[in-house]
C-alpha positions in Angstrom: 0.0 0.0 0.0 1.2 3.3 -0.8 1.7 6.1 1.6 -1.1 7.8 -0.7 -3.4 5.1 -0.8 -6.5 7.0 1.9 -6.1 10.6 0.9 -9.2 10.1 -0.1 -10.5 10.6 2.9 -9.0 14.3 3.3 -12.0 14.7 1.4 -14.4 15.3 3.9 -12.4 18.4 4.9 -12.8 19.6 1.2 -15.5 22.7 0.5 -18.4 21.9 -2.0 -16.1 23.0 -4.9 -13.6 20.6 -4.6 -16.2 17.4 -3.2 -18.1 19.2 -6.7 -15.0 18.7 -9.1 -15.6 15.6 -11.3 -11.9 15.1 -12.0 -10.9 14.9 -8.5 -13.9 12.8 -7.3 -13.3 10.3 -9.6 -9.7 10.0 -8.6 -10.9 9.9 -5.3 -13.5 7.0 -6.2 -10.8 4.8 -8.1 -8.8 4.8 -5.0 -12.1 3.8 -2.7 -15.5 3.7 -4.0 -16.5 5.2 -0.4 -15.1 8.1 -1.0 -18.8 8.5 -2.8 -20.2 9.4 0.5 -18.2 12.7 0.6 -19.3 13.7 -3.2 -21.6 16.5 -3.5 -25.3 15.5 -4.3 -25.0 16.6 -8.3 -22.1 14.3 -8.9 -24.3 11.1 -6.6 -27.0 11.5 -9.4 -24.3 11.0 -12.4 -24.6 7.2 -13.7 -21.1 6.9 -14.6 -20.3 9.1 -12.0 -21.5 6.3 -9.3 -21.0 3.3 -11.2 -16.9 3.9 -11.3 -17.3 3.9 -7.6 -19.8 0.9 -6.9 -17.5 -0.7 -9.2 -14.7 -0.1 -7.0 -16.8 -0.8 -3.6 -20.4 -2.0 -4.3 -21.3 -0.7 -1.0 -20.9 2.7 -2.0 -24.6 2.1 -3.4 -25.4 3.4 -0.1 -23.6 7.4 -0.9 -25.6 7.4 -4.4 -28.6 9.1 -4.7 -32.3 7.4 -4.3 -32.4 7.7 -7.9 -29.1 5.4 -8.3 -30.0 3.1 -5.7 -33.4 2.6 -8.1 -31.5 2.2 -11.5 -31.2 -2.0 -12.2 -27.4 -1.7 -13.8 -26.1 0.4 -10.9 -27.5 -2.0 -8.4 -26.2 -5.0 -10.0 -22.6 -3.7 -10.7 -22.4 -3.0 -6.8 -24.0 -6.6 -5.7 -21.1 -8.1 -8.1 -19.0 -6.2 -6.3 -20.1 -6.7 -2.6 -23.4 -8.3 -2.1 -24.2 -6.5 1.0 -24.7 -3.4 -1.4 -28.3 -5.5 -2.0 -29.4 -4.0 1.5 -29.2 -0.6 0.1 -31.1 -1.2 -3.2 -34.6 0.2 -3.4 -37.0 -2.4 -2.3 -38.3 -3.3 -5.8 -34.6 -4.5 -6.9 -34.0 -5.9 -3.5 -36.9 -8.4 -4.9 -35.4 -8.6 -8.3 -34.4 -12.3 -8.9 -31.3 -11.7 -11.3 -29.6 -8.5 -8.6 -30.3 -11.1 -5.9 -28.6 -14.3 -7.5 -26.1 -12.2 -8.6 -25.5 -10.6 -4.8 -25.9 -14.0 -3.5 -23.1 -15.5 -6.1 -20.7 -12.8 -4.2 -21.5 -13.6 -0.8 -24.0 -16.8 0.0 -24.6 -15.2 3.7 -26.4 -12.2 1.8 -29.3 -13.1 2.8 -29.2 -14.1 6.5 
């Protein structure tokens, strides 16, 4: 691990321009997909935006928008990635028989 590997997290010190700047939030989200949750709220309604980071931690599902955690892509890439993310799906997908398969192909205890 580098020594740069979490200065993600000086993010949450950051103002709204900087937590606004695409360029450095997605740098941010391709080190740690959690970094999400310190995004400001235009940047957790952009789709590519939020599946670069559920890609890189499904459980950042949980940062995205309502909107996000509604769309049946988004929630799939994250329950590939970490099928806990399922748990923060809107209730219709959390009932969706391919998202749940695939969230319970990640991790079988999913649904304990």
């Amino acid at each position: 691990m580098t020594r740069y590997s979490q200065t993600w997290r000086a993010l949450q010190y950051g103002d709204i321009a900087l937590k606004s700047d695409r360029e450095i939030m997605l740098a941010a989200v391709r080190q740690n997909g959690y970094a999400m949750s310190y995004a400001a709220p235009g940047l957790k309604t952009d789709r590519d935006f939020v599946l670069v980071a559920v890609r890189e931690n499904g459980y950042a599902l949980g940062s995205a928008s309502t909107e996000m955690r509604s769309d049946r892509e988004v929630v799939l890439e994250a329950v590939r990635q970490n099928g806990h993310a399922l748990g923060v799906a809107c209730l219709e997908l959390q009932a969706d028989r391919q998202i749940v398969l695939a969230a319970v192909r990640e991790n079988g205890l999913v649904l304990e």
